[in-house]
N, C-alpha and C positions, 0 to 999 in steps of 0.2 A: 410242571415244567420238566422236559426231558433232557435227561442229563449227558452233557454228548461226551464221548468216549475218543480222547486223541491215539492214537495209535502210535507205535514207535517208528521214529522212520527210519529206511532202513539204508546200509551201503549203497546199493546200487539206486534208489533213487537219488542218490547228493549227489553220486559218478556222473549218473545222466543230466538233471538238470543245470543250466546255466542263468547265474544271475542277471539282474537287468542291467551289470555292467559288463559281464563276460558278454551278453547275448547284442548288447551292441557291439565289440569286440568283432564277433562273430560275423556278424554281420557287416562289419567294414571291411575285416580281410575278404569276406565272399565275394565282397563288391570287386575290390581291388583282383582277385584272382581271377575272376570271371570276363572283366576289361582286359585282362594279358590273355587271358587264353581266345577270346573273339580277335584279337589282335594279331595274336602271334601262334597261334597253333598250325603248326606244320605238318601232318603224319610222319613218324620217324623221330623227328626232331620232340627233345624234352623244352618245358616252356617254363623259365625262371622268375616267379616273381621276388621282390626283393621287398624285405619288411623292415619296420622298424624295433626291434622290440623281438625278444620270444614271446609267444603269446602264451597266458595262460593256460595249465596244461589238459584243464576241462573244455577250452577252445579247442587247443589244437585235437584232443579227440575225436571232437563233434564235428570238426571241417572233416579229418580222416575218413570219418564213419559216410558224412553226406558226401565228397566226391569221389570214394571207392563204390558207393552206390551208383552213382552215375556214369559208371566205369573206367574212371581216373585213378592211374597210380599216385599217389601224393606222399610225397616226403619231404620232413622242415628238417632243415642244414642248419648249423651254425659252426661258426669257426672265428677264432678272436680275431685275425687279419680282414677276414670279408664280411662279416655282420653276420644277421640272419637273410634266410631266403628259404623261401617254397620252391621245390621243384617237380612237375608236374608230367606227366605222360599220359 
Protein backbone atom coordinates (compact mmCIF):
# COMPACT_ATOMS: atom_id res chain seq x y z
CA UNK A 1 0.00 0.00 0.00
CA UNK A 2 1.45 3.42 -0.81
CA UNK A 3 1.75 5.68 1.58
CA UNK A 4 0.51 9.19 0.59
CA UNK A 5 2.29 12.13 1.73
CA UNK A 6 0.06 15.43 2.78
CA UNK A 7 1.91 18.25 2.18
CA UNK A 8 1.75 21.56 4.19
CA UNK A 9 -0.44 23.99 2.81
CA UNK A 10 0.66 27.07 2.42
CA UNK A 11 -0.49 31.05 2.98
CA UNK A 12 -1.21 31.86 -0.33
CA UNK A 13 -3.41 28.96 -1.19
CA UNK A 14 -5.97 29.68 2.08
CA UNK A 15 -5.54 33.72 0.51
CA UNK A 16 -6.82 32.28 -2.76
CA UNK A 17 -9.34 29.83 -2.18
CA UNK A 18 -12.97 30.49 -1.09
CA UNK A 19 -15.27 28.29 0.72
CA UNK A 20 -18.37 26.81 -0.47
CA UNK A 21 -19.89 29.60 1.62
CA UNK A 22 -17.68 32.48 0.65
CA UNK A 23 -17.96 31.07 -2.98
CA UNK A 24 -21.77 31.41 -2.95
CA UNK A 25 -21.25 34.93 -1.38
CA UNK A 26 -19.35 35.40 -4.37
CA UNK A 27 -21.32 34.65 -6.39
CA UNK A 28 -24.51 36.44 -5.33
CA UNK A 29 -22.67 39.86 -5.10
CA UNK A 30 -21.42 38.87 -9.01
CA UNK A 31 -24.86 38.47 -9.86
CA UNK A 32 -26.06 41.53 -8.18
CA UNK A 33 -23.09 43.77 -9.57
CA UNK A 34 -23.45 42.53 -13.02
CA UNK A 35 -27.45 43.29 -13.11
CA UNK A 36 -26.34 47.24 -12.08
CA UNK A 37 -23.79 47.56 -14.40
CA UNK A 38 -26.01 46.02 -17.72
CA UNK A 39 -28.58 48.52 -16.16
CA UNK A 40 -26.82 51.42 -15.36
CA UNK A 41 -23.44 51.70 -16.87
CA UNK A 42 -22.91 54.99 -18.44
CA UNK A 43 -19.32 55.85 -19.87
CA UNK A 44 -18.05 58.65 -17.41
CA UNK A 45 -20.57 58.02 -14.92
CA UNK A 46 -19.45 55.52 -11.71
CA UNK A 47 -22.21 52.69 -11.11
CA UNK A 48 -23.22 52.04 -7.29
CA UNK A 49 -24.32 48.99 -6.08
CA UNK A 50 -25.60 48.77 -2.67
CA UNK A 51 -24.95 45.69 -0.35
CA UNK A 52 -25.98 44.23 2.50
CA UNK A 53 -23.39 43.34 4.75
CA UNK A 54 -19.40 43.76 4.31
CA UNK A 55 -18.51 40.88 2.49
CA UNK A 56 -16.09 38.63 3.54
CA UNK A 57 -12.57 39.83 3.09
CA UNK A 58 -11.36 36.59 0.85
CA UNK A 59 -14.74 37.64 -1.21
CA UNK A 60 -14.08 40.95 -1.54
CA UNK A 61 -10.64 40.18 -2.87
CA UNK A 62 -11.63 37.59 -5.35
CA UNK A 63 -14.63 40.17 -6.88
CA UNK A 64 -11.30 42.94 -6.86
CA UNK A 65 -9.10 40.55 -8.64
CA UNK A 66 -11.97 39.14 -11.31
CA UNK A 67 -13.49 42.81 -12.29
CA UNK A 68 -9.99 44.62 -12.34
CA UNK A 69 -9.56 41.74 -14.85
CA UNK A 70 -12.26 42.74 -16.87
CA UNK A 71 -11.13 46.25 -16.81
CA UNK A 72 -13.44 47.66 -13.96
CA UNK A 73 -12.15 49.85 -11.33
CA UNK A 74 -13.95 48.50 -8.20
CA UNK A 75 -14.05 49.91 -4.84
CA UNK A 76 -16.23 48.63 -1.40
CA UNK A 77 -17.35 51.90 0.59
CA UNK A 78 -18.71 51.76 3.87
CA UNK A 79 -19.66 54.35 6.30
CA UNK A 80 -21.90 53.99 9.40
CA UNK A 81 -24.61 56.68 8.08
CA UNK A 82 -24.91 54.99 4.42
CA UNK A 83 -24.20 51.23 4.76
CA UNK A 84 -22.05 49.45 2.56
CA UNK A 85 -21.82 49.92 -1.36
CA UNK A 86 -19.59 48.86 -4.31
CA UNK A 87 -18.69 51.43 -6.61
CA UNK A 88 -17.72 50.74 -9.92
CA UNK A 89 -16.19 52.47 -13.05
Amino acid sequence: MKEVIQLVIKKEELLKALTEEQRAEAKALEKKIDLALRGDFVEGRNVIVHINGWPHERVRRHLEKLYREAGWKIKFNSEQRDGEWIELS
